[in-house]
C-alpha positions in Angstrom: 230.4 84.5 -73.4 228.8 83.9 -69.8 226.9 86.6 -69.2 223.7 87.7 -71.1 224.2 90.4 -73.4 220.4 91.1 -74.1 220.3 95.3 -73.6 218.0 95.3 -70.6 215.0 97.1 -71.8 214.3 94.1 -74.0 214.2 91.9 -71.1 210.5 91.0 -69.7 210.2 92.8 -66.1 212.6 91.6 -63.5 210.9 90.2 -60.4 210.7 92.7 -58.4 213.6 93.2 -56.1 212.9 94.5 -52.7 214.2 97.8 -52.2 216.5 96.5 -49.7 218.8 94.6 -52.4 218.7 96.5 -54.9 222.5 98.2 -54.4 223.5 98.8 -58.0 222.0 100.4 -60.7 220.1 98.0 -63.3 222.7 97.5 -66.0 225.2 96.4 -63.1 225.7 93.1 -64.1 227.4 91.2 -61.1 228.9 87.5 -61.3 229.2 85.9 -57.8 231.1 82.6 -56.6 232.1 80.1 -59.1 230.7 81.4 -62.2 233.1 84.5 -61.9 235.8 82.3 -61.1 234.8 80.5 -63.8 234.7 83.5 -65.8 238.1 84.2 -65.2 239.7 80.8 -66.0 238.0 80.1 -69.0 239.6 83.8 -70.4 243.0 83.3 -69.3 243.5 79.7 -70.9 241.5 81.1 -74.1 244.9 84.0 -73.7 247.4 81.1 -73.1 245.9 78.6 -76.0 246.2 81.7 -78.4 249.5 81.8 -78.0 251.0 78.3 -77.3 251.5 77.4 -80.8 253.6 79.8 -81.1 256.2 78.9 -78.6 259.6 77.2 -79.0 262.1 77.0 -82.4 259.0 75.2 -84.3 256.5 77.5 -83.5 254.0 78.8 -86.0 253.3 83.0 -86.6 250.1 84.8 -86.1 248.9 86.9 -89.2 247.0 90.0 -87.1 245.2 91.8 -89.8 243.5 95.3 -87.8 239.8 96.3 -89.5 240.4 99.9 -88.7 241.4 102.2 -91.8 244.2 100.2 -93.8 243.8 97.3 -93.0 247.3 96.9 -91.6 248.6 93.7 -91.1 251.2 92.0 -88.8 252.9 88.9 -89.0 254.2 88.1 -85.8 255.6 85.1 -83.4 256.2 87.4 -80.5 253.7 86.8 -77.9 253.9 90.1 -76.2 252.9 91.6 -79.9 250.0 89.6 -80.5 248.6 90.3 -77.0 248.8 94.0 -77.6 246.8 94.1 -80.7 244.1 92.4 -79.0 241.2 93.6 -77.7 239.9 92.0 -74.9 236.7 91.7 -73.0 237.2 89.4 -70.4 239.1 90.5 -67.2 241.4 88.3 -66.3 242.8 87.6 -69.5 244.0 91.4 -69.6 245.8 90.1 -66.2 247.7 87.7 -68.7 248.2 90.4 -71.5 249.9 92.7 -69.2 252.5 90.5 -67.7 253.3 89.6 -71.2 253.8 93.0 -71.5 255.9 93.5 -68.7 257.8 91.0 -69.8 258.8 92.4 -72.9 259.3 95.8 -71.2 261.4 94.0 -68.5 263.6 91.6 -70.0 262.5 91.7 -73.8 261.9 87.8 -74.7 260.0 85.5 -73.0 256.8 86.9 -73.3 255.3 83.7 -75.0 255.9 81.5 -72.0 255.4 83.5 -69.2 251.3 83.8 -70.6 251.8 79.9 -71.4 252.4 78.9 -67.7 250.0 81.2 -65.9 247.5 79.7 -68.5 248.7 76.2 -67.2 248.7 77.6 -63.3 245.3 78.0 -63.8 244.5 75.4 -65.9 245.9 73.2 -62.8 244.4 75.8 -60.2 240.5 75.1 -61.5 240.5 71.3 -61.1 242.1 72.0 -57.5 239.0 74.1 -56.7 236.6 71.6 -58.0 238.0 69.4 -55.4 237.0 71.6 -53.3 240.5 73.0 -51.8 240.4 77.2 -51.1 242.1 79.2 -53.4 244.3 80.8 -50.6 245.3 77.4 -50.1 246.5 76.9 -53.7 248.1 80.1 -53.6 250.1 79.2 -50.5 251.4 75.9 -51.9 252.3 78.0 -55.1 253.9 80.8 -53.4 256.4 78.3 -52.1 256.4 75.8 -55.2 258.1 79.4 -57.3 260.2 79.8 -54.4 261.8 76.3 -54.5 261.6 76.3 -58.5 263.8 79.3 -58.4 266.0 78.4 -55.4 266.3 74.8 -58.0 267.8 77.2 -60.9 269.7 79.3 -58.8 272.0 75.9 -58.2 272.4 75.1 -61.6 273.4 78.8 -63.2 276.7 78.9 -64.9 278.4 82.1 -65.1 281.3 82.7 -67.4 282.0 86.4 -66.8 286.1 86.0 -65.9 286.4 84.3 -69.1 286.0 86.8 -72.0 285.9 84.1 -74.5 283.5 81.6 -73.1 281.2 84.9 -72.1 281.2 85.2 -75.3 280.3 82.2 -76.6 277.2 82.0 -74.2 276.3 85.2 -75.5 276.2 83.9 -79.1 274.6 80.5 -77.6 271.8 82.6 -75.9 271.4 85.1 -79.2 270.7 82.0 -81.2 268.7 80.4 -78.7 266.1 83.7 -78.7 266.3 83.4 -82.1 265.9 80.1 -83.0 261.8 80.8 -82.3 261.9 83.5 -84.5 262.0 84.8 -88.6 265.5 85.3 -88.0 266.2 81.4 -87.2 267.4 80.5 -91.0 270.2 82.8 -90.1 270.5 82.4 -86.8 274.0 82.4 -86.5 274.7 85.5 -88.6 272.4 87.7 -86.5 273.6 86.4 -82.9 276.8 87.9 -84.5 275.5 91.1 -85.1 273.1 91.0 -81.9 276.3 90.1 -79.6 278.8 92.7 -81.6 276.1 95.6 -80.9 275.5 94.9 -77.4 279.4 94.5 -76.3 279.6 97.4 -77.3 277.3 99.0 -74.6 279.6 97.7 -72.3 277.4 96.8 -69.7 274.7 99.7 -70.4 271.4 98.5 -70.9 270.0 101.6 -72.4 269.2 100.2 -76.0 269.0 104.0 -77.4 272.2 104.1 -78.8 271.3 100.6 -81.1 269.7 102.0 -83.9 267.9 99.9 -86.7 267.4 100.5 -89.8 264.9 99.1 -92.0 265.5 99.4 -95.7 263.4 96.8 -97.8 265.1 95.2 -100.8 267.8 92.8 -101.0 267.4 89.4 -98.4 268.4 89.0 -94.6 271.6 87.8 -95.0 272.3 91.6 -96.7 271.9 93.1 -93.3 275.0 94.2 -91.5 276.5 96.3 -88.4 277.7 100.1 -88.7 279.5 101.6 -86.2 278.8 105.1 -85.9 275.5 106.1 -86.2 273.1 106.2 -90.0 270.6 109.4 -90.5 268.1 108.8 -92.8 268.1 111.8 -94.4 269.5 113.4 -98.0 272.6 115.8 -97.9 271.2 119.5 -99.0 271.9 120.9 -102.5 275.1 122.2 -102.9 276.4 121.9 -99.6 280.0 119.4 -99.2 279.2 115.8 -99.1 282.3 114.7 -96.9 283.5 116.5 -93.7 285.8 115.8 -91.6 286.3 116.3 -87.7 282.4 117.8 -87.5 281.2 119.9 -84.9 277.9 119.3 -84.8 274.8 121.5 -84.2 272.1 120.0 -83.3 268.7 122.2 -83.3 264.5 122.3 -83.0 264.3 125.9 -84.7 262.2 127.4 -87.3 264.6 128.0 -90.7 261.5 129.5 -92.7 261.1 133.2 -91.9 262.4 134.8 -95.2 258.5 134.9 -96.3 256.0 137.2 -94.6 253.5 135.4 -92.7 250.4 135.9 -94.1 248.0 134.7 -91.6 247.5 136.9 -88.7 249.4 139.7 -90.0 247.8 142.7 -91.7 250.3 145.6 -92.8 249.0 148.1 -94.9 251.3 149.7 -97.5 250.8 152.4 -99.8 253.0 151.4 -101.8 254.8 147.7 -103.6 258.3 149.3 -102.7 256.9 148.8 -99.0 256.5 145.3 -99.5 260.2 144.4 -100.9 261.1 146.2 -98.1 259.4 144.2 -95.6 260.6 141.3 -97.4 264.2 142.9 -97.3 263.6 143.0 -93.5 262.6 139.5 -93.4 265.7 138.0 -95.1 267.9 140.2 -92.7 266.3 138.6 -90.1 267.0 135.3 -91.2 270.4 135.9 -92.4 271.5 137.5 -88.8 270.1 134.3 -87.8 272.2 131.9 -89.6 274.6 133.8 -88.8 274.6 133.6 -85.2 274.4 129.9 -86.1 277.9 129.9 -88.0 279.1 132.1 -85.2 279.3 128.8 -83.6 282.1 127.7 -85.4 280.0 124.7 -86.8 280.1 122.9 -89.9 277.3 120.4 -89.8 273.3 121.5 -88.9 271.1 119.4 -88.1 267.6 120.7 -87.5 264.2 118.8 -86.9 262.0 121.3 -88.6 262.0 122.4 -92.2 264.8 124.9 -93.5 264.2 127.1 -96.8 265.9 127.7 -99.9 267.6 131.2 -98.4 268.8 129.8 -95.2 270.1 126.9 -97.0 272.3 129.2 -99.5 273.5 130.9 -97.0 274.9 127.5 -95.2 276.5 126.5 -98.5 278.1 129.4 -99.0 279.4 129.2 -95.7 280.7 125.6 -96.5 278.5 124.1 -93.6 276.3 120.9 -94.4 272.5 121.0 -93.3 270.2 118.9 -92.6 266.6 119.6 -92.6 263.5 117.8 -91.4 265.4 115.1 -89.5 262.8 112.9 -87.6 262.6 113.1 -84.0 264.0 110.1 -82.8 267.3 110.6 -84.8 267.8 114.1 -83.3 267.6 112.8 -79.8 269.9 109.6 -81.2 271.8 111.9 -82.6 272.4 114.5 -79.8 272.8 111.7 -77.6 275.7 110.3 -79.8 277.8 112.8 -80.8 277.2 114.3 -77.2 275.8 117.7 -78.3 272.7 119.0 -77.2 269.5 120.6 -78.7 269.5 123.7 -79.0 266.9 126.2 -80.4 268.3 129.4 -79.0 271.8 130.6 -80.5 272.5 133.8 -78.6 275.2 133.0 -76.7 277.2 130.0 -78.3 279.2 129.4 -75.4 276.6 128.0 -73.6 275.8 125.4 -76.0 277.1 122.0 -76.1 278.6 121.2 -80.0 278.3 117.2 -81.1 281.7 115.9 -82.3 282.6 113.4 -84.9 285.0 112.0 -86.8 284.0 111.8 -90.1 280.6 112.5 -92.0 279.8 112.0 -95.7 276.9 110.3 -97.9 276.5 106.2 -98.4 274.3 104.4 -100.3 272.3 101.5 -99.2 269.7 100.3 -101.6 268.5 102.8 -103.4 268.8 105.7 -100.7 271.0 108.1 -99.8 271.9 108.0 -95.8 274.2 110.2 -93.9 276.9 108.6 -91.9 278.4 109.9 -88.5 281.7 107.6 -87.7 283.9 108.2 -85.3 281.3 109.4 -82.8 281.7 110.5 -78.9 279.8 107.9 -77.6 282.1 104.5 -78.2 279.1 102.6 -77.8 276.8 103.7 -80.5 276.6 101.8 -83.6 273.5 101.3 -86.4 272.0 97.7 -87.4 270.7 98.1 -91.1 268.1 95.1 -91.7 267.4 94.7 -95.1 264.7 92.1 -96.5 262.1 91.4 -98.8 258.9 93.2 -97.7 257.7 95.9 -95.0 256.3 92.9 -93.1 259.5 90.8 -92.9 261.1 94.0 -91.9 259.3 94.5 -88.9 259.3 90.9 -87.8 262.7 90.9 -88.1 263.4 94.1 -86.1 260.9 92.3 -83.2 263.0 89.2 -83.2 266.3 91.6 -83.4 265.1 94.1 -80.7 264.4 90.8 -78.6 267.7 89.4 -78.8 269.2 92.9 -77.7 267.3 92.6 -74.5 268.1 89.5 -73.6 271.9 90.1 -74.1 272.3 93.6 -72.8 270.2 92.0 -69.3 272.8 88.9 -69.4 276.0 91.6 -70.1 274.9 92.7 -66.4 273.8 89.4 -64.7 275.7 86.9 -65.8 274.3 84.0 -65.1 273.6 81.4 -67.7 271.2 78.4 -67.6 270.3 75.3 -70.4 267.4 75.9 -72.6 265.4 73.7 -74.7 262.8 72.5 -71.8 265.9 71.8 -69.4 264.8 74.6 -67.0 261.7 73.6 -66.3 262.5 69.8 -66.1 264.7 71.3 -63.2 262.6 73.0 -61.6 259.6 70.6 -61.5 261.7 67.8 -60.2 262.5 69.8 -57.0 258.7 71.1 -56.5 257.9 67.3 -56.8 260.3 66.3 -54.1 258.7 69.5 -52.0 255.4 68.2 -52.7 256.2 65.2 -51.3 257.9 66.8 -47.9 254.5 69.1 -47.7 252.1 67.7 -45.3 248.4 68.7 -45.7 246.3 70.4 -48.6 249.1 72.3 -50.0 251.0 69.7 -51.3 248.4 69.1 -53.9 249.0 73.0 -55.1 252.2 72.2 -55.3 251.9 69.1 -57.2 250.2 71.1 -59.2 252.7 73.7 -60.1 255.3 71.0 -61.2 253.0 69.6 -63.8 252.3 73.2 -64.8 256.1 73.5 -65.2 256.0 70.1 -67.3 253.2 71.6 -70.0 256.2 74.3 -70.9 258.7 70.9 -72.6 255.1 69.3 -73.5 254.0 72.2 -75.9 257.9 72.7 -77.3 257.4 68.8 -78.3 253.9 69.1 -79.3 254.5 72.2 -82.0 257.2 70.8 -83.1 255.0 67.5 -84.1 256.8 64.9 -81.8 255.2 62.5 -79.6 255.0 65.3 -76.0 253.7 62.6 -73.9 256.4 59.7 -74.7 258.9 62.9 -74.4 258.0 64.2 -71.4 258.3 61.3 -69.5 261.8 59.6 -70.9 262.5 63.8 -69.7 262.0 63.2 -66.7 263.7 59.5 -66.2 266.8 60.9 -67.6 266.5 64.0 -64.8 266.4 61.5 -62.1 269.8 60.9 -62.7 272.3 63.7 -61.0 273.2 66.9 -63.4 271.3 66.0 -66.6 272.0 68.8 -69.3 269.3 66.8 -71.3 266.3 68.6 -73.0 264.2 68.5 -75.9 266.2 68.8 -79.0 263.1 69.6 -81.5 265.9 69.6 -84.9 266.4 65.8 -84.6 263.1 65.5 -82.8 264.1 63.4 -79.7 266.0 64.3 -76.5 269.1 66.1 -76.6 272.4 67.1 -74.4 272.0 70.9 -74.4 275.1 71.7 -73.5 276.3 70.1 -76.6 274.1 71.9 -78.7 274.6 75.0 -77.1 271.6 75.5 -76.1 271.2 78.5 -73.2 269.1 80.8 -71.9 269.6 83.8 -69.5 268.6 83.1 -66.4 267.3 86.4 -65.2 264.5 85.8 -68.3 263.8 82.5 -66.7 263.1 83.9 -63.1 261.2 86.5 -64.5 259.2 84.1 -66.6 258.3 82.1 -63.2 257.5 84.5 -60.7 255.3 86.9 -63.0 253.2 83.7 -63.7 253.2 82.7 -60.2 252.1 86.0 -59.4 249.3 86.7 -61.9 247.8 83.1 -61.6 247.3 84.4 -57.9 245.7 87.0 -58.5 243.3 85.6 -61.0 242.7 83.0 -58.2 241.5 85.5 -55.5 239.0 86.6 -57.7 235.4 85.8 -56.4 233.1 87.8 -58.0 233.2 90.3 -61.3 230.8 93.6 -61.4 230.2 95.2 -64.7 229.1 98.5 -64.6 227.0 100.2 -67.3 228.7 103.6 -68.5 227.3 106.7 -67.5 224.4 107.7 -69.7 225.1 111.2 -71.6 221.7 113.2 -71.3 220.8 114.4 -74.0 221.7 118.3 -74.4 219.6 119.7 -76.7 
């Protein structure tokens, strides 16, 4: 660290300041100039050098083991992920951890590389500053370096969204592309099936809600399959029909537990027990003109979130009605939002309340559990992924890498443009900053200069994970981009260059925008930093 972390009553006497100067109070500690900038350069490429290894289809994973109670640990590759878990001291390395962040918010995968190139940005940005250029200056010449790189991929999209079949087929390329970095990438071509089957059905929504994923350990990846309908991970009550068919379905947030006096809070005094069973008698009327008024809405499925007792439950199997108790949150809302019902937690006047419809409900097996399936739901769209693997850990990894590839697809479904992966992108790109560079009289070209070697390190650290020769790489790269429409990239599985488009290599171009202009944008603003205050917390006096 750069700054002194002595607590300042050990420190001998500071000179004394003259009153004039003295503007903060004594545990300020303020960085001016070049160490702060300094400061800030350092913790960013610290942010992107975490991360680098794991980028690109050889990339390694990060075990993240938290010392709080537990001792939980994650094993992850996705950048965004490992970011969050940290936690950082140094300023402008939360800069980097938040775009990451955004990223994965934004367009869900290309968290990894977006942290990579600002790293580089800056990397680049620092030795321009030692040469004494102003940082406004570099941030002009990289203002329009990310302009031109886009403008560059802009020329070179393909979009295939006439032709169903070829749409297709770039969605599968782009699934196993995202993949191919992840856990998933040994069965890379089984999941891009299930990724693309989930998200054409959305039909061009990109609200992920009605994907669900299920995690059930046990069995391997390849077990894992796609539902259509919609998986509740809950038990069927006793005695109540396992099968229905054409539900209408109640979903409620109600208290079911009311045939038991409430002890707390209440004090009745009786003079005799027969007062008591008739309270009690009172009670269960209560509840039973409750579930009741429940039937009355010509239901036969109840679904409620919070707990539902042995009375109320008779009286639904009598009544031939299947109920559900304790449902987690999340499913009710998936659920309501599936069947198209609504919540409800008043039942006075039924026909106000919106029923959920389905086809077909009964009880499956997967594993060892018992699940309840909704098929034939309103919503067309919805459907249920069920991963299944060896351990909690692989689970979750797996459901990252999934999740990611959902993203990416359900963002392409709606902008349908379709670039070359595999390093391809940014060999573009950095040839046509070069050419600007050249074109750009005065200081500026050198900032842009700069960005296209940024672009560069992106191929170089594909080639360098991935144990090949980067430098030798990089630069046969950028002969063969010299010639007009190269699809060539780095093809890391035979470990030398590659035609992408016969190895289907492809990326969404929206991520790769995104990936560019985020870095752009939070290199600059790590480069206008010129001085960092750190202010001591207020004291607490002490209130005895």
């Amino acid at each position: 660290e750069l700054r002194d972390r002595d607590p300042p009553a050990s420190r001998p006497d500071p000179s004394p300041v003259p009153e004039m100067e003295r503007v903060l109070k004594d545990d300020a500690i303020q960085e001016k100039g070049e160490r702060a900038r300094m400061a800030s350069f350092v913790g960013a490429m610290a942010i992107a050098d975490l991360v680098k290894s794991t980028l690109g289809p050889k990339g390694m994973d990060k075990i993240l083991q938290s010392t709080g109670r537990g001792r939980s640990v994650t094993v992850t590759n996705d950048g965004a992920t490992i970011l969050k878990s940290l936690h950082i001291d140094n300023p402008a390395a939360k800069v980097l951890v938040d775009i990451s962040k955004v990223q994965d918010d934004e367009v869900g995968d290309g968290t990894t590389s977006v942290v990579v190139l600002a790293g580089e940005l800056l990397r680049e940005a620092e030795k321009l500053v030692n040469m004494k250029i102003h940082p406004m200056t570099i941030i002009a010449g990289y203002r329009m370096a990310a302009e031109c790189a886009r403008n560059a991929l802009l020329q070179k999209t393909m979009d295939n969204k006439d032709n169903t079949d070829k749409f297709r087929s770039d969605l599968m390329n782009i699934a196993m592309t995202t993949l191919s970095s992840k856990i998933l990438s040994q069965d890379k071509e089984y999941f891009a099936e299930l990724a693309v089957d989930a998200v054409l059905r959305l039909k061009g929504s990109t609200n992920l809600e009605s994907i669900q994923i299920l995690k059930k350990p046990g069995g391997s990846l390849k077990d894992s399959f796609l539902d259509e309908g919609f998986i509740l991970d809950k038990k069927i009550g006793l005695g109540q029909p396992k099968r229905i068919e054409n539900a209408n379905i109640l979903v409620a947030n109600t208290a079911m537990d009311t045939d038991k006096v409430k002890i707390y809070g209440a004090r009745v005094r009786v003079d005799s027990m027969s007062k008591v069973a008739d309270i009690e008698a009172a009670e269960k009327q209560k509840m039973r003109e409750k579930v009741e008024k429940i039937i009355g809405h010509g239901i036969n499925c109840f679904v409620n979130r919070q707990l539902i007792y042995n009375f109320p439950e008779e009286l639904f199997a009598d009544a031939g009605i299947l109920a559900v108790e304790h449902a987690d949150f999340e499913g009710i809302e998936r659920l309501a939002l599936v069947t198209g019902g609504d919540i409800a937690s008043t039942f006075d006047n039924p026909e106000s309340v919106k029923l959920g419809h389905c086809k077909l409900i009964e009880e499956i097996m997967i594993g060892e559990d018992r699940l309840i399936h909704f098929s034939g739901v309103a919503m067309g769209q919805a459907c249920t992924i069920v991963l299944r693997g060896a351990s909690e850990h692989v689970l979750d990894e797996a459901e990252r890498s999934l999740h990611d590839a959902l993203c990416v697809l359900s963002q392409t479904v709606n902008d349908t443009r379709v670039i070359f992966g595999g390093g391809w992108p940014e060999m573009v790109m950095s040839k046509e900053v070069d050419e600007l560079a050249r074109r750009t009289p005065g200081k500026k070209s050198h900032a842009i200069d700069a960005f296209s070697r940024a672009l560069q390190a992106i191929p170089t650290i594909i080639a360098d994970n991935a144990g090949l020769d980067s430098a030798e790489l990089i630069s046969q790269l950028r002969a063969e981009h010299h010639k007009e429409n190269s699809t060539v990239g780095i093809d890391v599985i035979s470990g030398g260059l590659g035609d992408m488009q016969k190895r289907g290599i492809c990326e969404a171009f929206k991520v790769k925008q995104a990936i560019v202009l985020s870095a752009t944008e939070a290199a600059e603003m790590i480069l206008r930093v010129d001085e960092i205050i750190t202010c001591a917390p207020r004291r607490r006096e002490d209130r005895m």
